[in-house]
C-alpha positions as MATLAB code, in Angstrom:
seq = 'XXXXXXXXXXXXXXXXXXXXXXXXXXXXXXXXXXXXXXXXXXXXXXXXXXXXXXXXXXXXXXXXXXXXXXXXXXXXXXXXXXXXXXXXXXXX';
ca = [
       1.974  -64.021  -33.314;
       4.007  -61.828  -35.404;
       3.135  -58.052  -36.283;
       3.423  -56.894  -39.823;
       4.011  -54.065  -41.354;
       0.606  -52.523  -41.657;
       0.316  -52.813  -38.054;
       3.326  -51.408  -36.992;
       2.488  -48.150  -39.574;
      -0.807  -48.052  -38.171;
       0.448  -47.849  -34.551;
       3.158  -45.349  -35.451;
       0.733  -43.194  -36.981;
      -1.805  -43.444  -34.324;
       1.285  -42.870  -31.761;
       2.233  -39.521  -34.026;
      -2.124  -38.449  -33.562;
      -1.859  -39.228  -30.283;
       1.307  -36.559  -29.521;
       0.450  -34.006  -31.701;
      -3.169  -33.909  -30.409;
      -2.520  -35.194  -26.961;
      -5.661  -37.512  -27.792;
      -7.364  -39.313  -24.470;
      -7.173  -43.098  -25.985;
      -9.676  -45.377  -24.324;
      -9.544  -49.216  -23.614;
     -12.807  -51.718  -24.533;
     -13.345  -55.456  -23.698;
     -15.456  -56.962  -26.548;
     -16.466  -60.215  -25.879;
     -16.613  -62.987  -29.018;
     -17.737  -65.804  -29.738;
     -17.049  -68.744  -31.981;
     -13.626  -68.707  -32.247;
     -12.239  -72.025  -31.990;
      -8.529  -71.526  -32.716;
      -5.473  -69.571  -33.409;
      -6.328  -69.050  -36.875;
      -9.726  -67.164  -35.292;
      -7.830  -65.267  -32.811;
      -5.169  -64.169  -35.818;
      -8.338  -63.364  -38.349;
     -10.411  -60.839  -35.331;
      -6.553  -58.876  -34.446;
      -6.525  -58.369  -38.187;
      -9.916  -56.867  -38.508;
      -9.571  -54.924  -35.561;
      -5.960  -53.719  -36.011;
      -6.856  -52.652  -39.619;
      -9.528  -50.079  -38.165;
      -8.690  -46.561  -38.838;
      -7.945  -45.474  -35.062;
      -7.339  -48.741  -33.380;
      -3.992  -48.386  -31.700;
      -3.638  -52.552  -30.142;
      -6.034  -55.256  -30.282;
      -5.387  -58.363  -28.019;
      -7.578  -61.013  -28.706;
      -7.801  -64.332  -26.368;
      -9.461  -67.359  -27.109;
     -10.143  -68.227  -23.769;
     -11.809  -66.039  -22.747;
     -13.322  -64.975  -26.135;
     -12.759  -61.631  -25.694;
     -10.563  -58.544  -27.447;
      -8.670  -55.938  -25.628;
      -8.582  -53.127  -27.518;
      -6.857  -49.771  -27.480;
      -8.627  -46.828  -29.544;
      -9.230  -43.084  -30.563;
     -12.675  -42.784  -29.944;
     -12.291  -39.838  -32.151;
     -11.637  -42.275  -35.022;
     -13.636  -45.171  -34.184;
     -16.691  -46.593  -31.945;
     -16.652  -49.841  -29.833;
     -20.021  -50.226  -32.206;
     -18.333  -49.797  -35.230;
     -15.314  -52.738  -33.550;
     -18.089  -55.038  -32.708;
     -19.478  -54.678  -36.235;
     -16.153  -55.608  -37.930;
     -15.973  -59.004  -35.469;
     -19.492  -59.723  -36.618;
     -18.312  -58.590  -40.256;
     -15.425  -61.439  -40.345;
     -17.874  -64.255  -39.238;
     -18.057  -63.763  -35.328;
     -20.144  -62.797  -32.759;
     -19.393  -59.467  -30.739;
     -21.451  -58.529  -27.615;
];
């Protein structure tokens, strides 16, 4: 899995947020469902690493779960489950 540009921006400005503000980041397991391959795994990381104050997203497919790293300042596990459920997956 390769991270792209976007990504890495996103991170460094999340990183630059998280200095200047000294913001408490908090870590989430979402579990999903019906992901059946890498091309799932690759398509929930991009939804999830696109969200405005997502800092990582690691998504396995066995489990079905994501990992992810936020600002709950910026964004709500809610509003991450929604986006799963958003890109054709469930998110419990």
């Amino acid at each position: 899995f390769r991270v792209g540009g976007q990504q890495l921006a996103a991170a460094a400005a999340v990183e630059t947020l998280r200095k200047q503000r000294e913001i408490e980041m908090e870590t989430t397991t979402i579990q999903v469902s019906g992901m059946s391959c890498g091309g799932c795994v690759k398509s929930v990381t991009k939804v999830l690493s696109e969200l405005p104050g997502v800092l990582t997203a690691e998504v396995t497919l066995q489990p079905g779960e994501a990992k992810v790293e936020f600002d709950p300042a910026h964004v709500t596990r809610e509003a991450m489950a929604q986006a799963i459920e958003d890109a054709g997956f469930g998110a419990g």
